[in-house]
KEGUDO-52085 format. One line per field, with one value per residue (C-alpha): residue in one letter; chain; x, y, z. Coordinates in Angstrom, 1 decimal. Example, Ala and Ser with C-alpha at 12.3 -4.5 7.8 and 13.67 -1.06 7.14 Angstrom:
BEGIN
zagu <- [A:S]
paba <- [A:A]
c1 <- [12.3:13.7]
c2 <- [-4.5:-1.1]
c3 <- [7.8:7.1]
END
This chain:
BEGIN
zagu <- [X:X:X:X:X:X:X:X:X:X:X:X:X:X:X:X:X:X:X:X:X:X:X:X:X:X:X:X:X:X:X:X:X:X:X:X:X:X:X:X:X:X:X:X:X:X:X:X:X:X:X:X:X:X:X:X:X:X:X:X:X:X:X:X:X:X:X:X:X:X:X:X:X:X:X:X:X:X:X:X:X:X:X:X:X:X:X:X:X:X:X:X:X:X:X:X:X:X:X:X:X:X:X:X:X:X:X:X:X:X:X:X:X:X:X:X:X:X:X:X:X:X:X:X:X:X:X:X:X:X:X:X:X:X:X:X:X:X:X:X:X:X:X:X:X:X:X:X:X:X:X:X:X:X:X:X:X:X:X:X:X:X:X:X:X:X:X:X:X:X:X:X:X:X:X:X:X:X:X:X:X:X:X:X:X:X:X:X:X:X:X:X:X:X:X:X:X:X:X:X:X:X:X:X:X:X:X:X:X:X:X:X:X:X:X:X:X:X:X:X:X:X:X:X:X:X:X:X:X:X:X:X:X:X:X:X:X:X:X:X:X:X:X:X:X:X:X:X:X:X:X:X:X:X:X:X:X:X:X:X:X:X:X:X:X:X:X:X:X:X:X:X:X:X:X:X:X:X:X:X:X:X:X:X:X:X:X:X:X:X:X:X:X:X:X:X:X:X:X:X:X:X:X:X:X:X:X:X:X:X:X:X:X:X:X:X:X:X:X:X:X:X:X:X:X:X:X:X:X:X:X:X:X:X:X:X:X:X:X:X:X:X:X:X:X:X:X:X:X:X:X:X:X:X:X:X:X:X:X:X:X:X:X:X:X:X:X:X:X:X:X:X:X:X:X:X:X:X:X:X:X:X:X:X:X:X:X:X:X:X:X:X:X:X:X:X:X:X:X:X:X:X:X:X:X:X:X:X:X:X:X:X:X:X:X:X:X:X:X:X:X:X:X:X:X:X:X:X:X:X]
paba <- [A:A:A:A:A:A:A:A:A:A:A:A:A:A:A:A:A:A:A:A:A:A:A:A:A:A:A:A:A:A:A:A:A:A:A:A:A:A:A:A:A:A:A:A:A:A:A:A:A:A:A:A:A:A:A:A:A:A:A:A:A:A:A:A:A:A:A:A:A:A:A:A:A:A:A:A:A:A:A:A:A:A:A:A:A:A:A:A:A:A:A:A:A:A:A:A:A:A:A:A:A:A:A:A:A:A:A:A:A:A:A:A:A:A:A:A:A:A:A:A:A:A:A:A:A:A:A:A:A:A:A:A:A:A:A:A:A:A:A:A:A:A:A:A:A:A:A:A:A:A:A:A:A:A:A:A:A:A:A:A:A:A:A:A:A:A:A:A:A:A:A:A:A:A:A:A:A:A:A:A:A:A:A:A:A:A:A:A:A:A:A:A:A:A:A:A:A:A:A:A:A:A:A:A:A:A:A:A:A:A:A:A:A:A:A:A:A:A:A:A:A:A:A:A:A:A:A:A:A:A:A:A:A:A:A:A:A:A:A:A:A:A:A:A:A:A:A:A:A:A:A:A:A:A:A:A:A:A:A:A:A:A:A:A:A:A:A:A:A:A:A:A:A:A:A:A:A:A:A:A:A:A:A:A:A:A:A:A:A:A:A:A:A:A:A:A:A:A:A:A:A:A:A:A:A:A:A:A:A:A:A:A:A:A:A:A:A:A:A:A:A:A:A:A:A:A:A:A:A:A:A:A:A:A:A:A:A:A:A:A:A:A:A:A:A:A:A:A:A:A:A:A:A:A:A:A:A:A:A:A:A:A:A:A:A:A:A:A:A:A:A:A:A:A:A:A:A:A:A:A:A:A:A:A:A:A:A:A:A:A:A:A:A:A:A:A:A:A:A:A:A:A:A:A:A:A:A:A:A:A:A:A:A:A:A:A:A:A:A:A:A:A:A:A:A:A:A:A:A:A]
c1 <- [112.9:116.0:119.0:120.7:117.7:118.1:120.5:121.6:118.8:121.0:121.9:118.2:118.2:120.1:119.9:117.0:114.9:111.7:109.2:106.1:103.2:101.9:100.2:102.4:101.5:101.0:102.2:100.8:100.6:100.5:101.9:100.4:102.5:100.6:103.1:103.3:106.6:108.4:110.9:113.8:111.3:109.9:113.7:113.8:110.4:111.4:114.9:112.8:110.7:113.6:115.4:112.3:112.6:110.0:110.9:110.8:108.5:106.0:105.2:104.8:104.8:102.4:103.9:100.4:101.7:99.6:101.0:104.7:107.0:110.3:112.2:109.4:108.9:113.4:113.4:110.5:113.1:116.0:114.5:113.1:115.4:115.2:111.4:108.1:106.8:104.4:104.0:100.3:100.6:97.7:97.6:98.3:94.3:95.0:94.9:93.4:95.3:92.2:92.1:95.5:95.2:92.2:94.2:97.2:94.4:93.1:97.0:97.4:97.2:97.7:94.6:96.0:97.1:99.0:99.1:102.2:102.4:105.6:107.3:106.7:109.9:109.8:111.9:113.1:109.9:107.5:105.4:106.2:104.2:101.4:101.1:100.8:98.2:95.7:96.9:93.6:90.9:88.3:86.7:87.4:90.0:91.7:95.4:96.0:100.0:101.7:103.3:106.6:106.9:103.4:103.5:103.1:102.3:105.0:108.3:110.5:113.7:116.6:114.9:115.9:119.2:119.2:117.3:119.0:122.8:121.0:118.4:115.3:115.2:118.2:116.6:114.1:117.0:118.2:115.1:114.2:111.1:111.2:107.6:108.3:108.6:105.3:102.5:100.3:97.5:99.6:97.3:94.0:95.6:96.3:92.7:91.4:94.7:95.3:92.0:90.0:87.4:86.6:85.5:82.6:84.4:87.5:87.4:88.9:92.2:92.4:95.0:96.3:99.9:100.1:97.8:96.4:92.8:92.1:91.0:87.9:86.8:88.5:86.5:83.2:83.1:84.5:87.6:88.6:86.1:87.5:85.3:87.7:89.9:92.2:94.1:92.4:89.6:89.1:91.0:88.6:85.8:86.4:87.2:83.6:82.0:84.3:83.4:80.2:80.3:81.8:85.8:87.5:90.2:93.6:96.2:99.6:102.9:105.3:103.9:105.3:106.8:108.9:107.2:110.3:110.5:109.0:107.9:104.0:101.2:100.1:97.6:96.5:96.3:93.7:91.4:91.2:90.4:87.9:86.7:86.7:84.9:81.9:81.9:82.4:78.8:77.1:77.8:77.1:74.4:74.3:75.4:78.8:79.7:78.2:80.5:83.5:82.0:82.1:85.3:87.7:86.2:87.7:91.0:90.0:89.8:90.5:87.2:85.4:85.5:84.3:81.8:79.9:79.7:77.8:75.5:74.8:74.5:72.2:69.5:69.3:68.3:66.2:64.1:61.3:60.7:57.7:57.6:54.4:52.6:55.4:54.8:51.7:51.9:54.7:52.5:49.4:51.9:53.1:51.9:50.1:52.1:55.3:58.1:58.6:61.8:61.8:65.3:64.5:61.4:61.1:58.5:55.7:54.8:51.1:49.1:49.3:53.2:52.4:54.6:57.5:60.8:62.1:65.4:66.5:69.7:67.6:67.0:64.5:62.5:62.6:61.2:58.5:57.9:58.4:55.9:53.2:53.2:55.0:57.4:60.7:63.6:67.2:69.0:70.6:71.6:71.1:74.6:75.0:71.8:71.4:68.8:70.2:70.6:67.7:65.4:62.4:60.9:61.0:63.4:62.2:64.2:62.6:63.4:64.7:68.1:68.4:71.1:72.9:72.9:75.7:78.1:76.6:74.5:76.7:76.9:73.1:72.1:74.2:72.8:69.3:69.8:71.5:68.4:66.1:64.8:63.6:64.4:62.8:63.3:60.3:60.7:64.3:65.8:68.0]
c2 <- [-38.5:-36.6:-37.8:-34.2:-33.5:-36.0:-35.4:-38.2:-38.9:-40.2:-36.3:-35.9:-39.2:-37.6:-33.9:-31.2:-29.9:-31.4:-30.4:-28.1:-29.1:-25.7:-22.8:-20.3:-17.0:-14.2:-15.7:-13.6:-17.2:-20.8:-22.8:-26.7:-28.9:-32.5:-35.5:-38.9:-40.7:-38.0:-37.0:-35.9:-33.6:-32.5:-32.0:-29.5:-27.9:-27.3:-25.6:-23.2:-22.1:-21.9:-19.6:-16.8:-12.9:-13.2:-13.3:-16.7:-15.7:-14.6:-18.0:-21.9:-24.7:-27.6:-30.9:-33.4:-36.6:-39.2:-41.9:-41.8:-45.0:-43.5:-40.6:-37.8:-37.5:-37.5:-34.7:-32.5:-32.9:-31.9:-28.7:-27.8:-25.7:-23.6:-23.3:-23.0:-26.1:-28.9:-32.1:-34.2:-37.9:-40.2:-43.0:-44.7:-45.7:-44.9:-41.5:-38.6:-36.0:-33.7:-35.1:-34.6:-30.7:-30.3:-31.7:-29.3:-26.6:-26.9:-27.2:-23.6:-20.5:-17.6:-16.0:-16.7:-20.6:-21.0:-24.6:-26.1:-29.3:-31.3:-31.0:-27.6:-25.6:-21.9:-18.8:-16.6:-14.1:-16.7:-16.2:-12.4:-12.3:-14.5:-11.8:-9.4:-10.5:-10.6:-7.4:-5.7:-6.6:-5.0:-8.7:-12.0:-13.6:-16.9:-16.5:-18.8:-18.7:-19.8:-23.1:-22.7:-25.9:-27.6:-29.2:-33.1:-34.3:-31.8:-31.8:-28.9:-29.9:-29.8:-28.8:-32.1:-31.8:-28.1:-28.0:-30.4:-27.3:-24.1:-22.4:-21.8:-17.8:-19.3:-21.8:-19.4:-16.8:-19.6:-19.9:-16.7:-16.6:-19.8:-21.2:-25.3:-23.7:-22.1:-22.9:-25.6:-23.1:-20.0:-20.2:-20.1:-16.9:-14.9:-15.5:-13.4:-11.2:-12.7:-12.1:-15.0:-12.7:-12.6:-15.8:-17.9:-21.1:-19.1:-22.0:-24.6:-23.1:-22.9:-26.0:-26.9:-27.1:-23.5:-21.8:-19.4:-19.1:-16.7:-19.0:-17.9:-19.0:-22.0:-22.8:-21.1:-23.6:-26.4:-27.0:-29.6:-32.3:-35.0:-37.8:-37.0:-40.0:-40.6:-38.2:-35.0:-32.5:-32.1:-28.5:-27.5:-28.7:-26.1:-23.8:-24.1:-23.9:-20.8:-18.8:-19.8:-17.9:-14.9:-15.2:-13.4:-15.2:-13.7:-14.9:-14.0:-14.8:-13.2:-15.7:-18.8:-22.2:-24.5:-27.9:-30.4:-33.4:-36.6:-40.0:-39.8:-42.9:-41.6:-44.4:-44.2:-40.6:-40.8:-43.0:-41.3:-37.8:-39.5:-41.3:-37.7:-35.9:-37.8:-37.3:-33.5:-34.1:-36.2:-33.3:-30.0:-32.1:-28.9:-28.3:-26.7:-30.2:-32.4:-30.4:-30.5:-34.8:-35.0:-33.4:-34.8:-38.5:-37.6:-36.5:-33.1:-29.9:-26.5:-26.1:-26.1:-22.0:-22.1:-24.6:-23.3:-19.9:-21.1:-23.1:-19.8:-17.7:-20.3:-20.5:-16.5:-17.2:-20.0:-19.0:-18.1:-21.4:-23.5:-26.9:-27.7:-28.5:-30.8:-32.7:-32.6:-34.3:-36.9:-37.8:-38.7:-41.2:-43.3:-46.7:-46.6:-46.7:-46.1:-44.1:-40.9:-38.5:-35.5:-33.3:-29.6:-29.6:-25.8:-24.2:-25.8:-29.6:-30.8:-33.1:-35.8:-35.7:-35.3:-38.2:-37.7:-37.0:-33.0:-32.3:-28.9:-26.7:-23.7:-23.6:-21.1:-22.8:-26.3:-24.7:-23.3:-26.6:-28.6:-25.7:-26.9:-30.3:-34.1:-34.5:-35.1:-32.5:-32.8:-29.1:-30.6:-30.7:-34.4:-34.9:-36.8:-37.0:-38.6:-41.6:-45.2:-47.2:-47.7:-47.0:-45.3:-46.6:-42.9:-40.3:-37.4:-34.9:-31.2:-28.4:-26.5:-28.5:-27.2:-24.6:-27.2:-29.9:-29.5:-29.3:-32.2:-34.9:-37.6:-37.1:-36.8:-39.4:-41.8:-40.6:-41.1:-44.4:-45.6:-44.6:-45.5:-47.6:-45.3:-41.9:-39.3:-36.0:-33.5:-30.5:-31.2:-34.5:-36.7]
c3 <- [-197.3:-198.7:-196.7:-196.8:-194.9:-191.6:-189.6:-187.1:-184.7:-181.5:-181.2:-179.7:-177.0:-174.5:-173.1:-172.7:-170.3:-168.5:-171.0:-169.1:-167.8:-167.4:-169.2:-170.8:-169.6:-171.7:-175.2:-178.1:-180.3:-179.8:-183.1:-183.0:-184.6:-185.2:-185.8:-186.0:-186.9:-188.3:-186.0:-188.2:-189.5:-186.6:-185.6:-188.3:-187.8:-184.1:-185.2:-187.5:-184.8:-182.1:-184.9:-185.0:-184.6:-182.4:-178.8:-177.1:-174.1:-176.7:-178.4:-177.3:-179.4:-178.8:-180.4:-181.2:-181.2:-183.0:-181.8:-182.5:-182.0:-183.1:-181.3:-181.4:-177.8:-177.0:-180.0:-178.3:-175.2:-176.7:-177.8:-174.3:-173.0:-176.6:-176.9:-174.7:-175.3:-174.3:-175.6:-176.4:-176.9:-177.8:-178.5:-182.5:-183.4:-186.7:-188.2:-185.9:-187.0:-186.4:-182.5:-182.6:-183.4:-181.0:-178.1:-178.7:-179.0:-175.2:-174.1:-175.8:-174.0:-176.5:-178.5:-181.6:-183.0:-185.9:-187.6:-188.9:-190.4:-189.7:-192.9:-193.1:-192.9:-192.0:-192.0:-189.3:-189.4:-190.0:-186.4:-186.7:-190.2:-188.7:-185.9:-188.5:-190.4:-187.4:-186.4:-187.7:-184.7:-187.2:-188.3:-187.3:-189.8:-190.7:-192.4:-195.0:-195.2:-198.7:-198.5:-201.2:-202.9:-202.0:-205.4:-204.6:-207.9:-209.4:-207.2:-207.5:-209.2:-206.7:-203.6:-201.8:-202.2:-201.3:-197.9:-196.1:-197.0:-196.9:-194.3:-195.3:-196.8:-198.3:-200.3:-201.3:-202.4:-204.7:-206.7:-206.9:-208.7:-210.1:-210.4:-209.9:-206.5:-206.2:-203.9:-206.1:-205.0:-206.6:-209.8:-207.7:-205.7:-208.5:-210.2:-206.9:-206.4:-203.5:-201.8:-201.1:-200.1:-203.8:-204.2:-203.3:-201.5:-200.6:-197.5:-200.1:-199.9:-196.4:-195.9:-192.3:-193.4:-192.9:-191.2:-188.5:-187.0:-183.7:-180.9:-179.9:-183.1:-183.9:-180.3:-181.5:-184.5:-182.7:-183.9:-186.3:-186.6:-185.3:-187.7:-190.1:-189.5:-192.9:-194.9:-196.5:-196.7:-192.7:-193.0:-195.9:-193.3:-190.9:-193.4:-194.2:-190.8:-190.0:-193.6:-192.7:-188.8:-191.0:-190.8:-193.1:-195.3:-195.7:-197.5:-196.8:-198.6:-196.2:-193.4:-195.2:-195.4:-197.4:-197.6:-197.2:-199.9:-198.1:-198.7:-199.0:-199.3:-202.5:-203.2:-199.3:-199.2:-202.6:-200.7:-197.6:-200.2:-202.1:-198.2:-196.9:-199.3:-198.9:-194.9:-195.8:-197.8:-194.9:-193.2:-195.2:-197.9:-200.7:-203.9:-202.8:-201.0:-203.9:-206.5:-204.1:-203.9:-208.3:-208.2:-205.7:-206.4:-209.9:-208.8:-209.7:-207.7:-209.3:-211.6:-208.1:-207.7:-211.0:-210.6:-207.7:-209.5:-212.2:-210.2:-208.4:-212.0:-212.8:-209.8:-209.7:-213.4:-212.7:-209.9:-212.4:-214.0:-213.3:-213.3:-211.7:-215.5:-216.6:-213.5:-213.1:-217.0:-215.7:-213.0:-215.1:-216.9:-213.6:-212.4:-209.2:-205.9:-207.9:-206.1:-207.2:-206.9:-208.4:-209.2:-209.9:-208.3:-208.4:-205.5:-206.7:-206.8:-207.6:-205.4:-207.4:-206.6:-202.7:-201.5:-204.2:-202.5:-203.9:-204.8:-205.6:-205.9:-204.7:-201.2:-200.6:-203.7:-201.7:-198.1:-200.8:-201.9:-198.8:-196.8:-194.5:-195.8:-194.6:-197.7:-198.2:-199.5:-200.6:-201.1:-204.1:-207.4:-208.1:-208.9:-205.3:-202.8:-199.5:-201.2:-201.1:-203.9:-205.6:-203.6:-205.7:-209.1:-210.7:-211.1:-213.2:-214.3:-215.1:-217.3:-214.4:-215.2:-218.4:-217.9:-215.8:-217.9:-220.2:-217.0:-215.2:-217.6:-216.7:-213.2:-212.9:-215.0:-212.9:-209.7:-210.7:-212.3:-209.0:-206.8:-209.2:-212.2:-214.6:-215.5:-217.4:-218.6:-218.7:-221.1:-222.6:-224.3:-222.8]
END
């Protein structure tokens, strides 16, 4: 952490209201600010939001402590007789950043809650442009706010030094429009002008350092899942379960934040992405999780937009091919009793595959397939599936993979040769 940044914690042991116990009345927005051993930042996340254009009485700030052993609770005090707030502790069992964000959600009482991450610096109007963006009752809507200088593998050059001397809309003055201090998603926003509507996972740029989701549907969805229990993806998670109910994405720039330079686990915060992605695809087990999984497990994540699009180019394309004679040849050359599993299994399987297990990326092609019948189905592409290690004697592979398999040979030839012992390909080479 930059030391212009910190300034002397002692100023925060002593002074400060009692901090309230009870509901804020008629607050337009409740800001929930997780934390856990951060207090100099949340110090200076707390004098952001005391600083707004937005009239006190018509915000609260939740502080979600995860645990804190340092000053977090004395600075939440201190700030008590500048802000409406209320404090959550729970206990340290690791990180539950997701609990922690749930449990400031039921303290909130305002129809709207915005979520700020504790190095997340903001401006004057920062709650005022979050109001704004909802302002339009029409549709329900998420706001994904731009987070200046979210760039951890690219640091902006200087930025440490000039946070901790200038406020905020200062700092931004003095860049200009310097791109090291761009949002890292800045690229991704100006491929869809800024409207995530245009796209086909607009939910993986919906990040919980910045962001603002209407209660009643952060509730309808059930907030943040709280299995999510190391760093990463659990934001994208709900992103997907409230695209999925039919919220609108927004982005807004005007509604933003300067992410303050901080020491960061890189190596832990890796695992718990590559951890994370593959709880996201125990939960949602389809092709837009299983690219997200070969991606993120790679350190990748941009190509994921583009990814998906394809795969959807290629089903509408691929909904006429039939594998069923290619199968029904691959079956004639199997061993008795051996175990079968079948990726791009199309609609149609013969009898003599009647205990195979399916897997196909089109969905209404595997009910087709799986219809009136006791088999087993994977909406998949084959580049991850649900099947244990090696547990059939078969995988074949038809030629409803063709148009996929210059993308994604490697990843589905490793899949099927850990769940099985033998692969073929039917009606293309290998």
């Amino acid at each position: 952490m930059t030391s212009g940044l910190v300034r002397p914690i002692r100023r925060y042991l002593n002074g400060g209201a009692t901090i309230s116990a009870e509901p804020h009345r008629d607050v337009k927005v409740s800001v929930i600010l997780p934390t856990y051993n951060r207090c100099e930042l949340l110090a200076e996340a707390l004098r952001g939001l005391a600083r707004q254009s937005l009239p006190t009485e018509e915000f609260e700030v939740v502080v979600a402590d995860d645990g804190s052993s340092d000053a977090t609770a004395a600075v939440v005090k201190f700030f008590s007789d500048r802000l409406r707030l209320r404090y959550h502790f729970q206990e340290d069992r690791g990180f539950r950043v997701a609990a922690a964000r749930n449990a400031g959600a039921r303290l909130a009482s305002a129809p709207i809650l915005v979520f700020l991450d504790t190095g997340a610096l903001v401006g004057p109007d920062y709650l005022r442009e979050h109001l704004a963006a909802h302002a339009d009752n029409s549709t329900p809507r998420a706001v994904i706010g731009y987070a200046y200088a979210y760039r951890p593998e690219d640091p902006t050059p200087g930025l440490a030094d000039m946070v901790g001397r200038l406020l905020p809309e200062r700092v931004l003055t003095a860049y200009a429009n310097d791109p090291s201090i761009f949002d890292i998603r800045h690229g991704a926003f100006l491929r869809c002008g800024f409207d995530p509507g245009r796209l086909v996972v607009p939910w993986i740029l919906l990040w919980a350092t910045n962001c603002s989701i209407r209660t009643d549907d952060y509730w309808a969805v059930g907030g943040f899942d709280e299995d999510f229990q190391r760093w990463g993806v659990e934001d994208m998670e709900i992103g997907l379960r409230l695209h999925r109910r039919g919220v609108e994405f927004v982005v807004s720039r005007s509604a933003w934040v300067i992410e303050a330079p901080h020491d960061r686990d890189w190596e832990g915060n890796r695992q718990g992405n590559h951890h994370n992605i593959g709880v996201l695809l125990g939960k949602h087990p389809e092709p837009v999780a299983e690219i997200g999984w070969s991606l993120i497990t790679k350190d990748l994540y941009w190509p994921w937009e583009d990814d998906y699009q394809a795969l959807l180019d290629w089903t509408a394309r691929a909904r006429d091919i039939d594998v069923t004679a290619e199968l029904r040849e691959a079956a004639a050359g199997l061993r008795p009793g051996e175990r079968v599993a079948v990726f791009g299994s199309g609609g149609s399987v013969p009898a003599e595959l009647s205990s195979a297990i399916l897997v196909d990326f089109d969905a209404e092609l595997l009910r087709q397939a799986l219809a009136g019948g006791d088999r087993v189905g994977h909406h998949a592409i084959g580049v991850r599936t649900p099947l244990p290690d090696q547990s059939v004697d078969v995988v074949l592979m038809t030629s409803r993979l063709t148009g996929l398999w210059d993308r994604w040979n490697l990843d589905l030839v490793a899949e099927a040769r850990r769940i099985g012992r033998e692969t073929r390909a039917l009606g293309f080479g290998l």
